[in-house]
Biopython code that builds the backbone (N, CA, C, O; Angstrom):
import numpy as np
from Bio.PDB.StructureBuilder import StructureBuilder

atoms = [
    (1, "UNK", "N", (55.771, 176.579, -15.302)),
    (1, "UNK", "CA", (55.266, 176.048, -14.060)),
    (1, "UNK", "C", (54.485, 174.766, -14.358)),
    (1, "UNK", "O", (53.595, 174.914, -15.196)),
    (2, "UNK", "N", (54.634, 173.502, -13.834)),
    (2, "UNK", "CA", (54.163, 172.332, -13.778)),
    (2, "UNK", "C", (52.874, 172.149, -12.697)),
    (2, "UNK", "O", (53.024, 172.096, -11.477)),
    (3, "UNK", "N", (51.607, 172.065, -13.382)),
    (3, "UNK", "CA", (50.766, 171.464, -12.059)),
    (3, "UNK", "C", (51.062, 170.318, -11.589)),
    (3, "UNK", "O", (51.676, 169.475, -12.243)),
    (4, "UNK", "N", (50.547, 170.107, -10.072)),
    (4, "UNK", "CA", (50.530, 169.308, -9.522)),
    (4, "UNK", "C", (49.779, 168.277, -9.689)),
    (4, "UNK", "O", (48.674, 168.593, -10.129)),
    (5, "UNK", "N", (49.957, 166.914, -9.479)),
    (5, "UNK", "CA", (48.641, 166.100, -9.931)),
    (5, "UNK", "C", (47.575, 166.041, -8.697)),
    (5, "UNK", "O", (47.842, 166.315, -7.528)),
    (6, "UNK", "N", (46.404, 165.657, -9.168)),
    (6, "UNK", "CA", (45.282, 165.754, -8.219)),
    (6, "UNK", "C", (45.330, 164.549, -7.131)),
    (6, "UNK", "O", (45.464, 163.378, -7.486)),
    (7, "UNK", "N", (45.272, 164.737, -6.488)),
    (7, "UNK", "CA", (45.154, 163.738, -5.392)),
    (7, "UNK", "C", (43.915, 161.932, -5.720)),
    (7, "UNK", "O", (42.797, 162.023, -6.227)),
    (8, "UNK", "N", (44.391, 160.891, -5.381)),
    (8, "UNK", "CA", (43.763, 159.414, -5.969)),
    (8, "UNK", "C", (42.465, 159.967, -4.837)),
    (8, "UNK", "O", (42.686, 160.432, -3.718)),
    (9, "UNK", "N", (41.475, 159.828, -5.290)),
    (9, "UNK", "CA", (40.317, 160.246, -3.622)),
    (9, "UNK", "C", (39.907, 158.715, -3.594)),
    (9, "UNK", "O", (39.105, 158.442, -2.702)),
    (10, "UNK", "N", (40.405, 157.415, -4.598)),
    (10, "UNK", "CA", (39.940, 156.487, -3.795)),
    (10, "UNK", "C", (40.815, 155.403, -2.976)),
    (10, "UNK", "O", (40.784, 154.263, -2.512)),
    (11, "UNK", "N", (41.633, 156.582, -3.127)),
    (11, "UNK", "CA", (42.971, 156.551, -1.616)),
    (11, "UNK", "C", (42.956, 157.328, -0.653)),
    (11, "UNK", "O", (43.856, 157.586, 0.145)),
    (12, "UNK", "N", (41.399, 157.906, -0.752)),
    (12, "UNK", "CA", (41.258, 159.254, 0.140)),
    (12, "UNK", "C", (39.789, 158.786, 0.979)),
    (12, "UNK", "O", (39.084, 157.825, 0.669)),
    (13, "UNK", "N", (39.562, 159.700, 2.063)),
    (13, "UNK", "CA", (38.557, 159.275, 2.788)),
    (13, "UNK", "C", (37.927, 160.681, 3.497)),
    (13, "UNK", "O", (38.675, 161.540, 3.964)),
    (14, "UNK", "N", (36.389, 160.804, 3.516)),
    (14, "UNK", "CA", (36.077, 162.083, 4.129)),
    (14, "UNK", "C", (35.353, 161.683, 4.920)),
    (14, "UNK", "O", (34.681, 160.762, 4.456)),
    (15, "UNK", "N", (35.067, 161.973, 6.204)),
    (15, "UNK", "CA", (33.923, 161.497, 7.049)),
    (15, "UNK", "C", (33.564, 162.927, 7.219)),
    (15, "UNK", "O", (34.257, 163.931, 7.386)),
    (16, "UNK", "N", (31.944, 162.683, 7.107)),
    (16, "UNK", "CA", (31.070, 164.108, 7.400)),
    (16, "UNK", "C", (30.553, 163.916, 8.597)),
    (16, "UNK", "O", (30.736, 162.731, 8.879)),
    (17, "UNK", "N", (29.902, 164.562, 9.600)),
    (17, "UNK", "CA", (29.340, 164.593, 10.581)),
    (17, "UNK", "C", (28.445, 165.672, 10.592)),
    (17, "UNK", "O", (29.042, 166.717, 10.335)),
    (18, "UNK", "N", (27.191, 165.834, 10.799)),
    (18, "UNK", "CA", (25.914, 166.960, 10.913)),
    (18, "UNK", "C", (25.175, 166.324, 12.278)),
    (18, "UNK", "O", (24.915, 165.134, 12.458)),
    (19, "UNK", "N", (24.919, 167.392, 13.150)),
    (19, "UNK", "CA", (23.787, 167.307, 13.737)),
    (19, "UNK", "C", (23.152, 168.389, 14.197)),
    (19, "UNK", "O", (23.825, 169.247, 14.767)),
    (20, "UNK", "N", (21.918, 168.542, 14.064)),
    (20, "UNK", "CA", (20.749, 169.271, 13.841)),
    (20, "UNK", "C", (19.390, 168.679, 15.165)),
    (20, "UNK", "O", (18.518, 169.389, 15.664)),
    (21, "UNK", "N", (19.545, 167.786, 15.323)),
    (21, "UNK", "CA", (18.437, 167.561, 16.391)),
    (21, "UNK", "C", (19.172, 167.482, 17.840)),
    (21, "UNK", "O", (20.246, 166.974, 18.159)),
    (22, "UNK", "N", (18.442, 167.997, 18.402)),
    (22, "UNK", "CA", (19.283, 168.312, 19.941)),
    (22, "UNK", "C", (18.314, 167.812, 21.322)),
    (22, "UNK", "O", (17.101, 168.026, 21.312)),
    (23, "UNK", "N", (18.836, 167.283, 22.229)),
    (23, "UNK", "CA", (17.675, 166.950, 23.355)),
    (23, "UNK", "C", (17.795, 168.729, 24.112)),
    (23, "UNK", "O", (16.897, 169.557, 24.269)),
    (24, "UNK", "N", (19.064, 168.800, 24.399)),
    (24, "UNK", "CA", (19.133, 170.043, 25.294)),
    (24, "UNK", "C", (19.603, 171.094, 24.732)),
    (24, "UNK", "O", (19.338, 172.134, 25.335)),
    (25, "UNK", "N", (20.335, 171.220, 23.588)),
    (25, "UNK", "CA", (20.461, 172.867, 22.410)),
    (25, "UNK", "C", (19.409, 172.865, 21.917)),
    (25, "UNK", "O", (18.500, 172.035, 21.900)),
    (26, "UNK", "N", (19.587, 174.270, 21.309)),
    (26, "UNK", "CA", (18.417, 174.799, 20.229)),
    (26, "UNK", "C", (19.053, 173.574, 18.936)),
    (26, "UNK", "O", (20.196, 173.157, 18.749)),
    (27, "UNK", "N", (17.744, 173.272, 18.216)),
    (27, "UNK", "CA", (17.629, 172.486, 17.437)),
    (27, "UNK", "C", (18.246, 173.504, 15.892)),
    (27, "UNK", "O", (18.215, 174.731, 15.995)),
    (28, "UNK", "N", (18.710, 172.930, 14.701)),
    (28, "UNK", "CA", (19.204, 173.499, 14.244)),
    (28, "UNK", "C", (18.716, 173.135, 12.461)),
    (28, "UNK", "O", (19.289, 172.214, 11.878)),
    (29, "UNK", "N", (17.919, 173.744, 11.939)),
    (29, "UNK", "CA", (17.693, 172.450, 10.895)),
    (29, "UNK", "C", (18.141, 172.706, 9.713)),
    (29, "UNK", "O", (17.958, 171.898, 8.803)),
    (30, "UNK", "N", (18.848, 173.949, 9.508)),
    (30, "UNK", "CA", (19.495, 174.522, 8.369)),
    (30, "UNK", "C", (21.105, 173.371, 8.363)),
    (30, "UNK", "O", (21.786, 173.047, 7.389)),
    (31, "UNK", "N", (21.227, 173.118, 9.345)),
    (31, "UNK", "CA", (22.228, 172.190, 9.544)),
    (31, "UNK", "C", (22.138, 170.359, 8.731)),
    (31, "UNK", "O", (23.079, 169.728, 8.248)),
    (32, "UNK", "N", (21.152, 170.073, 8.806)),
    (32, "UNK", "CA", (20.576, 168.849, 7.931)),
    (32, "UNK", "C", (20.805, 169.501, 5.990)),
    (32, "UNK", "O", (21.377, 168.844, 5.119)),
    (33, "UNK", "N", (20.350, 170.505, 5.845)),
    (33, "UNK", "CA", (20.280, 171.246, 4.501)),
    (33, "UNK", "C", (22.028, 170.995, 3.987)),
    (33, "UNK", "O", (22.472, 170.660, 2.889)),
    (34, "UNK", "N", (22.700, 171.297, 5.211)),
    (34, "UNK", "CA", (24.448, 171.306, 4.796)),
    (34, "UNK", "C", (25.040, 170.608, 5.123)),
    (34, "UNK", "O", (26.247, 170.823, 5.229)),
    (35, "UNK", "N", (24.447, 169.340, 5.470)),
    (35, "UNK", "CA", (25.386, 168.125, 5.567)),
    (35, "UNK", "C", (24.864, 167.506, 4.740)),
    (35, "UNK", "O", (25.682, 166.733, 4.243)),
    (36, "UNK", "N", (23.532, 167.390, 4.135)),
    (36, "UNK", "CA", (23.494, 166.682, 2.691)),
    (36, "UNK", "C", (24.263, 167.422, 1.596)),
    (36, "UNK", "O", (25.169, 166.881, 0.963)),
    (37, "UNK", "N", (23.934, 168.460, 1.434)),
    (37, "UNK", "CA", (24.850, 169.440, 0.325)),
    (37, "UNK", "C", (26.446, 168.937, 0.306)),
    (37, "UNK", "O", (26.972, 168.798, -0.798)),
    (38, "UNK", "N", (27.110, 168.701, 1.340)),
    (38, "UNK", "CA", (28.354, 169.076, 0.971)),
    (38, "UNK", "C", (28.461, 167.225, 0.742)),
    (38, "UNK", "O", (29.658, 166.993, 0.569)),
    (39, "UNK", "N", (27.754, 166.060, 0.693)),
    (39, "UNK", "CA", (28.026, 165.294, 0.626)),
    (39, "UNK", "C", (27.466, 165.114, -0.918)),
    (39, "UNK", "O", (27.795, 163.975, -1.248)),
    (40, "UNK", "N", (26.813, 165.705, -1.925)),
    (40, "UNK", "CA", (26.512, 165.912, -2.802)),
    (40, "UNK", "C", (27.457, 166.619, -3.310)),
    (40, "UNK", "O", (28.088, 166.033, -4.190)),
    (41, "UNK", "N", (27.910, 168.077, -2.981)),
    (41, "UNK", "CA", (29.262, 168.453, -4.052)),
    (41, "UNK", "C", (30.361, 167.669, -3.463)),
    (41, "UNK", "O", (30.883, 168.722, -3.097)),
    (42, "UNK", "N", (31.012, 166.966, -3.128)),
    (42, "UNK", "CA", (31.728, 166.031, -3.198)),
    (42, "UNK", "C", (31.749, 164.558, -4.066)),
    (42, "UNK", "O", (32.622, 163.740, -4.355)),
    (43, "UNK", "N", (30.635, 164.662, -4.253)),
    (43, "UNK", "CA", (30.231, 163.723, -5.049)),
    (43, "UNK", "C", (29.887, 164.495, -6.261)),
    (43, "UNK", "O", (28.907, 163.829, -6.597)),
    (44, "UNK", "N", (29.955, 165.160, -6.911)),
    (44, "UNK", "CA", (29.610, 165.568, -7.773)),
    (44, "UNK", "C", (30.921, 165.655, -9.086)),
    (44, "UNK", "O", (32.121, 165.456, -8.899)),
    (45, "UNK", "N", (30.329, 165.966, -10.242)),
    (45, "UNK", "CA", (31.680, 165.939, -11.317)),
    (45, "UNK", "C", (32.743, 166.916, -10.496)),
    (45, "UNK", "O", (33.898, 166.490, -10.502)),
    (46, "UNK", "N", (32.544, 168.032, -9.866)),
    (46, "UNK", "CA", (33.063, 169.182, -9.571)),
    (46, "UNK", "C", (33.956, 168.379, -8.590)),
    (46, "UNK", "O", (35.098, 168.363, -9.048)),
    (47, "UNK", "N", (33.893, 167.855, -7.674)),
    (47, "UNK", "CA", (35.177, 167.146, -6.668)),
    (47, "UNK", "C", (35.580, 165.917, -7.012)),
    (47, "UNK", "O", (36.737, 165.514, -6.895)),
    (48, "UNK", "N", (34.416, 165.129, -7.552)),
    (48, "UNK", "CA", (34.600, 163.757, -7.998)),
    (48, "UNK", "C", (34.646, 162.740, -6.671)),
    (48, "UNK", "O", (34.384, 161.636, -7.149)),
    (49, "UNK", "N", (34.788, 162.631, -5.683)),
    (49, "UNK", "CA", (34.944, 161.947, -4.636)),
    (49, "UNK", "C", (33.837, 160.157, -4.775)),
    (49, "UNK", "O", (32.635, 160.285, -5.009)),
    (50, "UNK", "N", (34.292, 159.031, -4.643)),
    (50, "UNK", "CA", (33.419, 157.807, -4.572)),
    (50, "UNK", "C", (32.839, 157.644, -3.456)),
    (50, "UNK", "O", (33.453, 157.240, -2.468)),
    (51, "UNK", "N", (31.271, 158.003, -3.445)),
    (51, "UNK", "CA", (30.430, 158.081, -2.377)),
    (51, "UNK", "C", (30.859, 156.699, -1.548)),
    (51, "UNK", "O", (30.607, 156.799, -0.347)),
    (52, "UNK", "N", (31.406, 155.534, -1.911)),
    (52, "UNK", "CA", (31.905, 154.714, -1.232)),
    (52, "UNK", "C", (33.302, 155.284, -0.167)),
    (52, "UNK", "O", (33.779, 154.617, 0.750)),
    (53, "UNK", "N", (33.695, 156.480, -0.531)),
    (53, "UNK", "CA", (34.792, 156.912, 0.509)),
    (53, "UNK", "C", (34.559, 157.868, 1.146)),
    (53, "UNK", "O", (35.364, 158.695, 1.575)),
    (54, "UNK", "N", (33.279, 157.832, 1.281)),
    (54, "UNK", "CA", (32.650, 159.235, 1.920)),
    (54, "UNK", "C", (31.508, 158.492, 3.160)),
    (54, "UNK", "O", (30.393, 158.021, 2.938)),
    (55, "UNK", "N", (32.363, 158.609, 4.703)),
    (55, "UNK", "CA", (31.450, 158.638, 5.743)),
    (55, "UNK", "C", (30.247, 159.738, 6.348)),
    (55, "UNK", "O", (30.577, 160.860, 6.733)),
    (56, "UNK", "N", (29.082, 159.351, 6.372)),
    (56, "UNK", "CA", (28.091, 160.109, 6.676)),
    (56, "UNK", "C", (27.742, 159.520, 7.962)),
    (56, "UNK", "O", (27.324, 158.374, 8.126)),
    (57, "UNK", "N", (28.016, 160.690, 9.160)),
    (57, "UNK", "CA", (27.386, 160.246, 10.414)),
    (57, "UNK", "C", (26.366, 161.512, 11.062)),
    (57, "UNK", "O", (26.659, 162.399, 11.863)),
    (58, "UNK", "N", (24.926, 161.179, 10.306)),
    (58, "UNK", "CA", (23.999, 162.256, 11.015)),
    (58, "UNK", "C", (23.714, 161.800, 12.393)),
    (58, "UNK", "O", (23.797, 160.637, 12.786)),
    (59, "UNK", "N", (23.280, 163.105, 13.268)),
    (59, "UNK", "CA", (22.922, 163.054, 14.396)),
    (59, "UNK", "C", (23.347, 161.965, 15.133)),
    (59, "UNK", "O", (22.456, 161.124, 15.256)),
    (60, "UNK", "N", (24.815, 161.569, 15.883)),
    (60, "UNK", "CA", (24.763, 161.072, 16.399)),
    (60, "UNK", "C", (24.643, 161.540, 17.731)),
    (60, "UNK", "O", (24.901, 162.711, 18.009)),
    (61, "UNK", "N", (24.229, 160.625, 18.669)),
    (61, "UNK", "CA", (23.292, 161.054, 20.501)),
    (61, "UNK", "C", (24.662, 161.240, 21.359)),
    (61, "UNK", "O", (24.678, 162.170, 22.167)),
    (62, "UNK", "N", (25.817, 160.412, 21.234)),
    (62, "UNK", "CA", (26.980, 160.600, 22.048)),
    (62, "UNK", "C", (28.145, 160.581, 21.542)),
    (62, "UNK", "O", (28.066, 160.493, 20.317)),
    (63, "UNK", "N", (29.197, 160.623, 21.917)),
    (63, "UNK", "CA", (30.468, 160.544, 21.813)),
    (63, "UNK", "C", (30.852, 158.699, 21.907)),
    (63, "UNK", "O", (31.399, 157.954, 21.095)),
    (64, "UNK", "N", (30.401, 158.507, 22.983)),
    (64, "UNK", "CA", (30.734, 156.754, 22.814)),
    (64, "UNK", "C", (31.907, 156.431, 22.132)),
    (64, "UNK", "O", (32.746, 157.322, 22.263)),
    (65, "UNK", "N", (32.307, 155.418, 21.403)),
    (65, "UNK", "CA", (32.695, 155.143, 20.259)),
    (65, "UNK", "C", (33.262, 155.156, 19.305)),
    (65, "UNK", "O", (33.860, 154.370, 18.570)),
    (66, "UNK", "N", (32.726, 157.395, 19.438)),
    (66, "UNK", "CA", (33.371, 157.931, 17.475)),
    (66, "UNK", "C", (34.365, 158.412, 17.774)),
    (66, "UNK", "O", (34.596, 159.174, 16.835)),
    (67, "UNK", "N", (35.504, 158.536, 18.778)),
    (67, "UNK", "CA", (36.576, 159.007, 18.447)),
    (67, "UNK", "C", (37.447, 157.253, 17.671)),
    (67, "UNK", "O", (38.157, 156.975, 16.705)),
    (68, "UNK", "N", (36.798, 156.499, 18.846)),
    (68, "UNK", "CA", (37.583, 155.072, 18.127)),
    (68, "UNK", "C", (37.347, 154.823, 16.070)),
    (68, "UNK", "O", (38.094, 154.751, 15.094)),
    (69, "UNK", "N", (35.970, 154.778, 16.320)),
    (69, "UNK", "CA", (35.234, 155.413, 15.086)),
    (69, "UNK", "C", (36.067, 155.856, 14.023)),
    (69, "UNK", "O", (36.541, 155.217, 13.084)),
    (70, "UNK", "N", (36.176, 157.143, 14.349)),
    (70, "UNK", "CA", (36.815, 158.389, 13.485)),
    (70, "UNK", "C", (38.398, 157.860, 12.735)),
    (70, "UNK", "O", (38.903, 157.976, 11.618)),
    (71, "UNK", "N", (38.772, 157.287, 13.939)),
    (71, "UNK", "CA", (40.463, 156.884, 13.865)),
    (71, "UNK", "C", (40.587, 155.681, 12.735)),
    (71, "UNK", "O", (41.475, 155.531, 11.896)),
    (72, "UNK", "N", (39.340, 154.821, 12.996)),
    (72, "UNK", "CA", (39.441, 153.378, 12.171)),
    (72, "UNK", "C", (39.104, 154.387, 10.875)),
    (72, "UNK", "O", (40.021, 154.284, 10.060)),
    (73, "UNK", "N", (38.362, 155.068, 10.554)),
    (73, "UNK", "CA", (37.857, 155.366, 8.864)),
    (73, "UNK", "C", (38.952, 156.055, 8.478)),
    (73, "UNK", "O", (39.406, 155.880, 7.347)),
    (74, "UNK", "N", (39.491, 156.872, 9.300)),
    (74, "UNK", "CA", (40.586, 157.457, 8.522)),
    (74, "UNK", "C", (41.653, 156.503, 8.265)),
    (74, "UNK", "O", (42.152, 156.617, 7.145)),
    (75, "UNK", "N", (42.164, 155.533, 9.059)),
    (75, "UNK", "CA", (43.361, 154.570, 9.079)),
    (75, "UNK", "C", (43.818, 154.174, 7.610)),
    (75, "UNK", "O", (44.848, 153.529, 7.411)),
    (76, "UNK", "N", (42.806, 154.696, 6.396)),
    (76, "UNK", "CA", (43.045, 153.685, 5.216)),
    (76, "UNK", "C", (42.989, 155.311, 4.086)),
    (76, "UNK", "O", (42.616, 155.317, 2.913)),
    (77, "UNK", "N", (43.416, 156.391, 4.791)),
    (77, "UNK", "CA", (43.296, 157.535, 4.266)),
    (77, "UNK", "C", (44.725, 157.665, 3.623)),
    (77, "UNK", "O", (45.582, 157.811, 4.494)),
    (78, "UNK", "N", (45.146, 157.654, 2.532)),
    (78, "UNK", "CA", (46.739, 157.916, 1.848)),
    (78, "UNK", "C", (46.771, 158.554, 1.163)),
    (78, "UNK", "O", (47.732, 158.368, 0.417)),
    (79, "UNK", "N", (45.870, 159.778, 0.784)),
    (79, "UNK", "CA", (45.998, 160.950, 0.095)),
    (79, "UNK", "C", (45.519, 161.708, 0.514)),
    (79, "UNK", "O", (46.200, 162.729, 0.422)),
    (80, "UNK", "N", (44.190, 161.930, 1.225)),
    (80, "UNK", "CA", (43.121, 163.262, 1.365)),
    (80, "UNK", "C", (42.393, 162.835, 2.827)),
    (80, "UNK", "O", (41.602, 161.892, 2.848)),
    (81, "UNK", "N", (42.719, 163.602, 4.057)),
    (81, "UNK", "CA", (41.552, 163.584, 4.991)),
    (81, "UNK", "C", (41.051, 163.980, 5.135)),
    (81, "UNK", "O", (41.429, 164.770, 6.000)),
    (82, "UNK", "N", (39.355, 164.259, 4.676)),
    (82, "UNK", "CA", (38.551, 165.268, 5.252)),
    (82, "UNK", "C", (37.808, 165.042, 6.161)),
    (82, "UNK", "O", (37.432, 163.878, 6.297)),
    (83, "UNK", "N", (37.363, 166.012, 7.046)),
    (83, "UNK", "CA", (37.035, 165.789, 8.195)),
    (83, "UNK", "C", (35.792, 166.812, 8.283)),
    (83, "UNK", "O", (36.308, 167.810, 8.786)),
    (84, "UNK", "N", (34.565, 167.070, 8.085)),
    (84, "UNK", "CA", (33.667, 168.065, 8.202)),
    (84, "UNK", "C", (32.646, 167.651, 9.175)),
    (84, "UNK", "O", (32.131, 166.535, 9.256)),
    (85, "UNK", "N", (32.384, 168.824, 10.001)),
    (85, "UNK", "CA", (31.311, 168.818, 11.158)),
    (85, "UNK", "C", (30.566, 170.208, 10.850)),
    (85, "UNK", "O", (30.920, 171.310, 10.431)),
    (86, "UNK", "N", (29.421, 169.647, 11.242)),
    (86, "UNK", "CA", (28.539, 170.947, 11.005)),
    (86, "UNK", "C", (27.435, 170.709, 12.061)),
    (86, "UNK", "O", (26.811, 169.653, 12.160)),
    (87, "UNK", "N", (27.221, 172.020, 12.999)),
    (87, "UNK", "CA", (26.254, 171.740, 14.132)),
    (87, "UNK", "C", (26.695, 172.749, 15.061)),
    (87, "UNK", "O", (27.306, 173.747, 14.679)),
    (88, "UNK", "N", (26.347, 172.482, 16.523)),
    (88, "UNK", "CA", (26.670, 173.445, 17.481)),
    (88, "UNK", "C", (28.409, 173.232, 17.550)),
    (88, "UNK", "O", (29.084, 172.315, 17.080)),
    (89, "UNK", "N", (28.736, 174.164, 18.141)),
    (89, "UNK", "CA", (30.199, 174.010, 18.562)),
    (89, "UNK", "C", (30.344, 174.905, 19.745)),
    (89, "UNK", "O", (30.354, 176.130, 19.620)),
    (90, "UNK", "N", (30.491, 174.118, 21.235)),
    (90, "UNK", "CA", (30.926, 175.117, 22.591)),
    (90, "UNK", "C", (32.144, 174.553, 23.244)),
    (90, "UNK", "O", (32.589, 173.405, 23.228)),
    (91, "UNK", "N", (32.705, 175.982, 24.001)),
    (91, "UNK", "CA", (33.550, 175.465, 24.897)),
    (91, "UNK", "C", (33.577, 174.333, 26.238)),
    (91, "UNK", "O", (32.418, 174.076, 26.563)),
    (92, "UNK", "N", (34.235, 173.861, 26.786)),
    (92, "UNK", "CA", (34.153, 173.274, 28.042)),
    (92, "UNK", "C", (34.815, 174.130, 28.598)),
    (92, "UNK", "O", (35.427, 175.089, 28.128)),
    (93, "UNK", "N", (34.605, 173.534, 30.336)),
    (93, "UNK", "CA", (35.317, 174.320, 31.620)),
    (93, "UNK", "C", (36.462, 174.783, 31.367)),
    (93, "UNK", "O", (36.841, 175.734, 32.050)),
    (94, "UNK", "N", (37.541, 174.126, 30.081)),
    (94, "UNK", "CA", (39.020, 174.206, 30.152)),
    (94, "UNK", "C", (39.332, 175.109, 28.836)),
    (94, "UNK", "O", (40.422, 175.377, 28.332)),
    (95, "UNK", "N", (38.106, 175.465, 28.469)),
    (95, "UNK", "CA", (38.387, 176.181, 26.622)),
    (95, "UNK", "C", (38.141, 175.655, 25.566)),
    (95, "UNK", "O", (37.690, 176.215, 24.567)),
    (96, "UNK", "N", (38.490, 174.223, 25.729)),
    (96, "UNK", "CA", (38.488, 173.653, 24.671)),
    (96, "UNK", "C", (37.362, 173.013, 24.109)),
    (96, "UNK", "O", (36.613, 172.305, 24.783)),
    (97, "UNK", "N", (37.124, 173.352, 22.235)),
    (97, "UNK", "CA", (36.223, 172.983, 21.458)),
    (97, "UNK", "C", (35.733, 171.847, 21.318)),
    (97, "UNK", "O", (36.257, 170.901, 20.730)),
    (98, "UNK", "N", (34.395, 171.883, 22.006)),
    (98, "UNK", "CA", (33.644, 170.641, 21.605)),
    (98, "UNK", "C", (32.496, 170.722, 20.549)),
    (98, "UNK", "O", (31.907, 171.754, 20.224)),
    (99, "UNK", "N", (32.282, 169.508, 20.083)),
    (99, "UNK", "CA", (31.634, 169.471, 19.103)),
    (99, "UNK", "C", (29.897, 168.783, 19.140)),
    (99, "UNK", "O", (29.700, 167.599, 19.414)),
    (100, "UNK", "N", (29.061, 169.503, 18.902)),
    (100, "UNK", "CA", (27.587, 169.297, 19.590)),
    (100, "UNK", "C", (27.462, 167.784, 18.876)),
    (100, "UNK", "O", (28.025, 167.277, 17.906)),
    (101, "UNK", "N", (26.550, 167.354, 19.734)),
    (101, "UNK", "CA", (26.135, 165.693, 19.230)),
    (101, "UNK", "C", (24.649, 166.193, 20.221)),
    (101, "UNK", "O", (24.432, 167.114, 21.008)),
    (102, "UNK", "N", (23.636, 164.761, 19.554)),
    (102, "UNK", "CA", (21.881, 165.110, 19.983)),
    (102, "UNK", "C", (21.913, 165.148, 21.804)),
    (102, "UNK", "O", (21.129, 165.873, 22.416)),
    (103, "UNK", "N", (22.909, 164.280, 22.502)),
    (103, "UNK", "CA", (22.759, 164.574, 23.894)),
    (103, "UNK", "C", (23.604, 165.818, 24.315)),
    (103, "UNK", "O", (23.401, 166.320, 25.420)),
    (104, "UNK", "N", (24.452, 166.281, 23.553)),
    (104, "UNK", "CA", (25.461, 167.721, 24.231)),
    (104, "UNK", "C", (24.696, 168.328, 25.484)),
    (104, "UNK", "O", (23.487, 168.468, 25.294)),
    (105, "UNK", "N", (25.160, 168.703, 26.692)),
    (105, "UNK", "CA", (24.531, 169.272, 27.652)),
    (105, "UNK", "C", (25.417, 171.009, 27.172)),
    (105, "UNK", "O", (26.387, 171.277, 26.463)),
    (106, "UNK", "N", (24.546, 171.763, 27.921)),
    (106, "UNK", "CA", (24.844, 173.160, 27.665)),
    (106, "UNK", "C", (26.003, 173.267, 29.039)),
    (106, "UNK", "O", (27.134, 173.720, 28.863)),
    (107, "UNK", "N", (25.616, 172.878, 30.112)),
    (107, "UNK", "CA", (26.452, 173.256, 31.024)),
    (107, "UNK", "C", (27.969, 172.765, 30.959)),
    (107, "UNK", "O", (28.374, 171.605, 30.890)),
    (108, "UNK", "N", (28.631, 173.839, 30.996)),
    (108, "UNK", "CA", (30.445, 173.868, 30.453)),
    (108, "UNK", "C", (31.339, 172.502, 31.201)),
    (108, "UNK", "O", (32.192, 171.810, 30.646)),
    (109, "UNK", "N", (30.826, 172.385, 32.643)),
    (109, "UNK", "CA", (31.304, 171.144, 33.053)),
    (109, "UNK", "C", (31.160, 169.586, 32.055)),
    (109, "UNK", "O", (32.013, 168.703, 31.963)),
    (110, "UNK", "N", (29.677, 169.643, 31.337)),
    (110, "UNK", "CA", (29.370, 168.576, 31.137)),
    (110, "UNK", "C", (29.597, 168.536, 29.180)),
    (110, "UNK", "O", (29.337, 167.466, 28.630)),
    (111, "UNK", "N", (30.077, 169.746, 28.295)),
    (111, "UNK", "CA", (29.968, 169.639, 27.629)),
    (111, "UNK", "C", (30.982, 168.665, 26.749)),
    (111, "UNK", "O", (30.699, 168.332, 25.598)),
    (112, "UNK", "N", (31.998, 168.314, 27.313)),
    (112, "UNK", "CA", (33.275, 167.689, 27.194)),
    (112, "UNK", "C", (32.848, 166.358, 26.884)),
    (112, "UNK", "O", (33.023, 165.824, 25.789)),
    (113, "UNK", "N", (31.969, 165.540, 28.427)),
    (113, "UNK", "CA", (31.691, 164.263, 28.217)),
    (113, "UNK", "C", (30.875, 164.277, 27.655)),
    (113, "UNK", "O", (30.538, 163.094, 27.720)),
    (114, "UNK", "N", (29.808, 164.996, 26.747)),
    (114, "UNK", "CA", (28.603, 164.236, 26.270)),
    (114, "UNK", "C", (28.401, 165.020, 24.690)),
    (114, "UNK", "O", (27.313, 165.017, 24.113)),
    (115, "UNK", "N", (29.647, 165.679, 24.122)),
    (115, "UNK", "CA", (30.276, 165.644, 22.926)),
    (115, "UNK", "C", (31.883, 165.340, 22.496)),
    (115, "UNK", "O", (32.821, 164.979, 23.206)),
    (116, "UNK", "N", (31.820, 165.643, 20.979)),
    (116, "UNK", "CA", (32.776, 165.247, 20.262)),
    (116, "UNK", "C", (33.571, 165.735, 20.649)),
    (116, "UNK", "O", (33.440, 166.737, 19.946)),
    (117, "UNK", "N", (34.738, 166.032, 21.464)),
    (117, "UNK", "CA", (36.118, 166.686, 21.593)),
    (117, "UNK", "C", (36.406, 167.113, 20.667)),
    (117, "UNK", "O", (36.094, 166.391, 19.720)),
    (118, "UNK", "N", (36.972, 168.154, 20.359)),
    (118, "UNK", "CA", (37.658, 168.446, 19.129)),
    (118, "UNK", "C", (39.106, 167.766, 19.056)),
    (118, "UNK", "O", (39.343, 167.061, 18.075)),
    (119, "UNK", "N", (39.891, 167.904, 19.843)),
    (119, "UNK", "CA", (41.149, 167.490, 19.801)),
    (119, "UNK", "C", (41.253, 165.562, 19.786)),
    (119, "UNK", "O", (42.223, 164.819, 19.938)),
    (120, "UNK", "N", (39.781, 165.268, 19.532)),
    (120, "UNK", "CA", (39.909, 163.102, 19.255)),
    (120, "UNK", "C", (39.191, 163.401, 18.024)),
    (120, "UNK", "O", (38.882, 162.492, 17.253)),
]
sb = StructureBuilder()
sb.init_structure("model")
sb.init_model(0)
sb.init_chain("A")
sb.init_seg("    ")
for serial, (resi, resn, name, xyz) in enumerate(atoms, 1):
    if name == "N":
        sb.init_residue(resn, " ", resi, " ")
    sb.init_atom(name, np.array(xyz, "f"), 0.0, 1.0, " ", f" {name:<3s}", serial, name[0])
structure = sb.get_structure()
């Protein structure tokens, strides 16, 4: 059996996302603890990853932007996409997973526009 070779990671790109401070969720702060961590074992001998290909976006307040955002950092991704969020995660009116950011409203109508979609 032949291994496979390891993937180039500086043909690779991870964007992290953590948020932990909230205007209207419970605040979360074990969440700050694991979005530095995993941007540290990635960087570490153990994954090897070049902190230059590694996006860190703490606490951001809205959606705005980061799906456009998200799309440009990955665009230059040709081996490895990682994609990690760590924080609240609720449904909207329709089911679908959104992803907490510092303005997320709790109410299901509003949770859509004022977080991360999962599906952008």
């Amino acid at each position: 059996m032949t291994s496979s070779p390891l993937p180039d990671l500086s043909r690779s790109r991870a964007v992290l996302i953590g948020t932990w401070d909230y205007t209207h969720l419970r605040p979360v702060k074990a969440v700050e603890h694991s979005f530095n961590r995993m941007f540290e074992l990635l960087t570490s001998d153990l994954c090897g990853w070049p902190a230059d290909r590694i996006s860190r976006l703490p606490n951001e307040k809205e959606p705005g932007k980061l799906p456009l955002q998200l799309i440009d950092l990955f665009g230059d991704a040709e081996e490895v996409a990682l994609f990690y969020y760590v924080g609240h995660g609720q449904s909207d009116h329709n089911g679908r997973l959104c992803l907490g950011l510092v303005d997320s409203r709790p109410e299901a109508k509003f949770r859509g526009p004022t977080s991360l979609e999962f599906e952008h």
